[in-house]
C-alpha positions in Angstrom: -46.3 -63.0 -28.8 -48.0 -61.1 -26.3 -50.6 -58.2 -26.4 -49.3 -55.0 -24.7 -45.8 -56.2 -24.7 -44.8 -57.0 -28.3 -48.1 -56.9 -30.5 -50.6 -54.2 -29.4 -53.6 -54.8 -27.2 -56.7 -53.7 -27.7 -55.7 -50.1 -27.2 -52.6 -50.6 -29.5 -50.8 -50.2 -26.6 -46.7 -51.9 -26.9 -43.9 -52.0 -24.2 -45.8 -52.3 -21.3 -43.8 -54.2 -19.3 -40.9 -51.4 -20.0 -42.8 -48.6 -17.8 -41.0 -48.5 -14.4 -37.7 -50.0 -15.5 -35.3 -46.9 -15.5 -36.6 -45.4 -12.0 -33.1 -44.0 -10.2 -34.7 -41.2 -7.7 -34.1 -43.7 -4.9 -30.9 -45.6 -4.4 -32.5 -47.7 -1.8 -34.4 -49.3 -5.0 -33.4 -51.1 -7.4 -35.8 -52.5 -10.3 -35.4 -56.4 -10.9 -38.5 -57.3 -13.0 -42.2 -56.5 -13.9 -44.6 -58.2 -15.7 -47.8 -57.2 -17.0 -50.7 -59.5 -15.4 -53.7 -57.8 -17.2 -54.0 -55.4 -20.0 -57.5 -55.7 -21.1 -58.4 -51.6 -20.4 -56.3 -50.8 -17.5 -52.9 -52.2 -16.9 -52.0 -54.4 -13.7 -48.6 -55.5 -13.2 -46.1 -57.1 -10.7 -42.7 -55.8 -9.6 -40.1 -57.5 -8.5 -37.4 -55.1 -6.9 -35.0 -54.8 -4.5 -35.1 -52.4 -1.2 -32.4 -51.3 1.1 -33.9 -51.3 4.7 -33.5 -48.3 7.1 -30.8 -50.8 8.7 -29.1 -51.2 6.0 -30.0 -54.9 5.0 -31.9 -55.5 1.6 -34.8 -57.7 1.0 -36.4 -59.0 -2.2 -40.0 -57.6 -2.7 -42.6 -57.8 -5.1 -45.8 -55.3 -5.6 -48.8 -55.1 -7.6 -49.8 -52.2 -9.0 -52.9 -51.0 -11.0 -52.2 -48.3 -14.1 -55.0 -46.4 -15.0 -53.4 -42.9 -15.7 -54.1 -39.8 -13.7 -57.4 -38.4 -13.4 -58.8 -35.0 -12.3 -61.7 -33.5 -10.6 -63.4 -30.2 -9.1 -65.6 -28.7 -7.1 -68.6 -26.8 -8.4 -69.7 -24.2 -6.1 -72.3 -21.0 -5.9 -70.5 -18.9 -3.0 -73.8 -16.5 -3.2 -76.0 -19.1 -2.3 -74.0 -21.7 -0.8 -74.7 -24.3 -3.1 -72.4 -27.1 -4.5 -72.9 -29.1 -7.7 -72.5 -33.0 -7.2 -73.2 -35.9 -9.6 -74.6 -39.2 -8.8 -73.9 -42.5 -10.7 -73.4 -46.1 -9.9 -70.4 -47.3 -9.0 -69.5 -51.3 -9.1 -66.7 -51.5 -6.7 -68.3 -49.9 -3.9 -71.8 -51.8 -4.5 -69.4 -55.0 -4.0 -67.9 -53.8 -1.0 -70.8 -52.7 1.1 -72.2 -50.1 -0.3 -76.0 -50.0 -0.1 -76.9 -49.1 -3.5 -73.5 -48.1 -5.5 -75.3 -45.1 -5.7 -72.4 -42.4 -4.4 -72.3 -38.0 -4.6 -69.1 -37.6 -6.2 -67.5 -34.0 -7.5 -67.6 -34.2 -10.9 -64.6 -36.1 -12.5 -62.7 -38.3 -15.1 -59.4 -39.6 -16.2 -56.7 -37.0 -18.2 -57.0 -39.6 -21.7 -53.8 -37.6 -22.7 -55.0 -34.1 -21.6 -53.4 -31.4 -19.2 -55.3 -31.8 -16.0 -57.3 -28.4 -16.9 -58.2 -29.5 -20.3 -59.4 -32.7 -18.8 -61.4 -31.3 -15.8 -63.2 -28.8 -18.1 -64.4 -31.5 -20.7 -65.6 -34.1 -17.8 -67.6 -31.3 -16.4 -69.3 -30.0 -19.5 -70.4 -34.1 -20.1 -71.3 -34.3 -16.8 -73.1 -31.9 -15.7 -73.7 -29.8 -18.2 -72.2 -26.4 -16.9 -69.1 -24.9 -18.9 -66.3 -24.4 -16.5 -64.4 -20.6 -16.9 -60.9 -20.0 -15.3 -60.6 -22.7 -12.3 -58.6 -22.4 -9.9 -56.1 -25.7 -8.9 -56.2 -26.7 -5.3 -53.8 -29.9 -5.0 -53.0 -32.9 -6.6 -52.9 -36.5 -4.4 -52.1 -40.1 -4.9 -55.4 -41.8 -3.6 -54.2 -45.3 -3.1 -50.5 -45.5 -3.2 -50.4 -48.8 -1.9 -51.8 -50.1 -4.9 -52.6 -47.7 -7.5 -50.5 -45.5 -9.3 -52.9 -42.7 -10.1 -52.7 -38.7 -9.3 -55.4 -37.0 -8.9 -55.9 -33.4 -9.7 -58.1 -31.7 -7.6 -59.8 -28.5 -8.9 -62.6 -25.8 -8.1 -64.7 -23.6 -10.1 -67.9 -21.2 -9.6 -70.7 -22.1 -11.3 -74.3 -20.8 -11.9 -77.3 -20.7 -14.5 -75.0 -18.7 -17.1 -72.6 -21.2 -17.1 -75.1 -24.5 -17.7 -74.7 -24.7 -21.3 -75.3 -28.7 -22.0 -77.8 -31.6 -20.8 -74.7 -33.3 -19.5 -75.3 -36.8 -18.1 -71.8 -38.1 -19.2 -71.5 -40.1 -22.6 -73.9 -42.7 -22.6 -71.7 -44.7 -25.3 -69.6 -45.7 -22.6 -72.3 -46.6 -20.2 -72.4 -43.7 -18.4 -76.0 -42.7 -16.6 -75.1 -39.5 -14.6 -77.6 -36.9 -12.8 -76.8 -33.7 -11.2 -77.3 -32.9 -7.6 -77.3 -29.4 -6.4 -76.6 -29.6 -2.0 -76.7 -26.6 0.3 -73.1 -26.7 1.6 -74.1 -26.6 4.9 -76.2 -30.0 4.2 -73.2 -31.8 2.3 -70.9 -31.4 5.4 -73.7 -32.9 7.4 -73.7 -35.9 4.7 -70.4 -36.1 4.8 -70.4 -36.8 9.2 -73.8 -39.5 8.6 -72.4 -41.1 5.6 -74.1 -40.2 3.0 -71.5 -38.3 1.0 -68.5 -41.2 1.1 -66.1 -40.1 -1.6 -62.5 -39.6 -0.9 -62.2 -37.1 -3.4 -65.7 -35.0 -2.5 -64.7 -35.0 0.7 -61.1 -33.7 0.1 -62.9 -30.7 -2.0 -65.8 -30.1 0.9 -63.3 -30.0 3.5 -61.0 -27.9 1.5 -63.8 -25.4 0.8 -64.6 -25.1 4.8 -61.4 -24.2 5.2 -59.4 -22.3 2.8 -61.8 -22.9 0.1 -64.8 -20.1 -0.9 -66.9 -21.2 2.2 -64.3 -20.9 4.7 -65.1 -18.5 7.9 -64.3 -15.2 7.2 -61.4 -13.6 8.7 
């Protein structure tokens, strides 16, 4: 018996190693195998599949990939006075790979946990920084690593100001979290972003999208 694939694991999670089986959008693939290697929080599993190459031959090929669902995340911004919100936290993986403190300016964000992507975004900005998030408005949604990881994200923005700061935030510190809030001139963050000091995919997705078609972008 095995947890995740025919007794639950720890989040009473079954079937595991069903999820990818009955993929037929591409005939050039066809699904041989996958086994779940980890299922401790997160699910990491290998897949053994066929692929049909552009010259017609196939090849056998297997993949990891890491399962963590789909996550979402937006952009707090004052267009009056060209500020954006940011949050700062520690972050493990980048501390281990080179990071000088783990210490990184993200936009605030979170996994869906079974929420729409709006539902989602709304509650992890309310925990994390306090402000209640209105309509927002949805700018794309991305795979972030698709060589590895199977997560989308959706990417969001919303105004905010001192009406809509209606918590502490901080995130939840049952689950470890330790999370302050970090207002930036937009003009500064851009400049963070060029020297490093802003080095999040997603933040800088939402910065640049803002400079452009976003509520900073020149005006016409």
């Amino acid at each position: 018996m095995t947890a995740g694939i025919d007794t639950p694991d720890r989040r009473g999670r079954t079937g595991l190693d069903q999820h990818g089986r009955d993929l037929t959008g591409n005939p050039r693939v066809r699904i041989k195998d996958v086994e779940v290697l980890s299922c401790d929080w997160y699910v990491l599993r290998r897949t053994t599949f066929d692929y049909q190459h552009s010259d017609g031959h196939w090849s056998r090929e297997q993949r990891e990939t890491y399962d963590r669902g789909d996550g979402a995340t937006i952009l707090l911004y004052d267009a009056g006075r060209r500020t954006v919100l940011l949050t700062r936290q520690f972050r493990l993986p980048a501390y281990v790979n080179g990071h000088r403190d783990g210490m990184l300016l993200e936009t605030a964000a979170g996994l869906l946990d079974g929420d729409s992507p709006e539902e989602a975004i709304r509650r992890e900005a309310e925990e994390e920084t306090g402000h209640t998030v209105g309509a927002a408005e949805r700018v794309f949604a991305v795979y972030m690593s698709p060589g590895s990881v199977t997560e989308r994200v959706h990417f969001f923005a919303a105004p905010y100001s001192a009406a809509t700061s209606t918590t502490a935030g901080g995130g939840i510190a049952a689950e470890g979290e330790d999370i302050t809030t970090v207002e930036v001139p937009f003009a500064q963050a851009l400049t963070m972003i060029r020297e490093g000091g802003i080095a999040d995919a997603k933040t800088i997705m939402l910065l640049q999208w803002a400079a452009l078609d976003g509520p900073f972008r020149p005006n016409d």
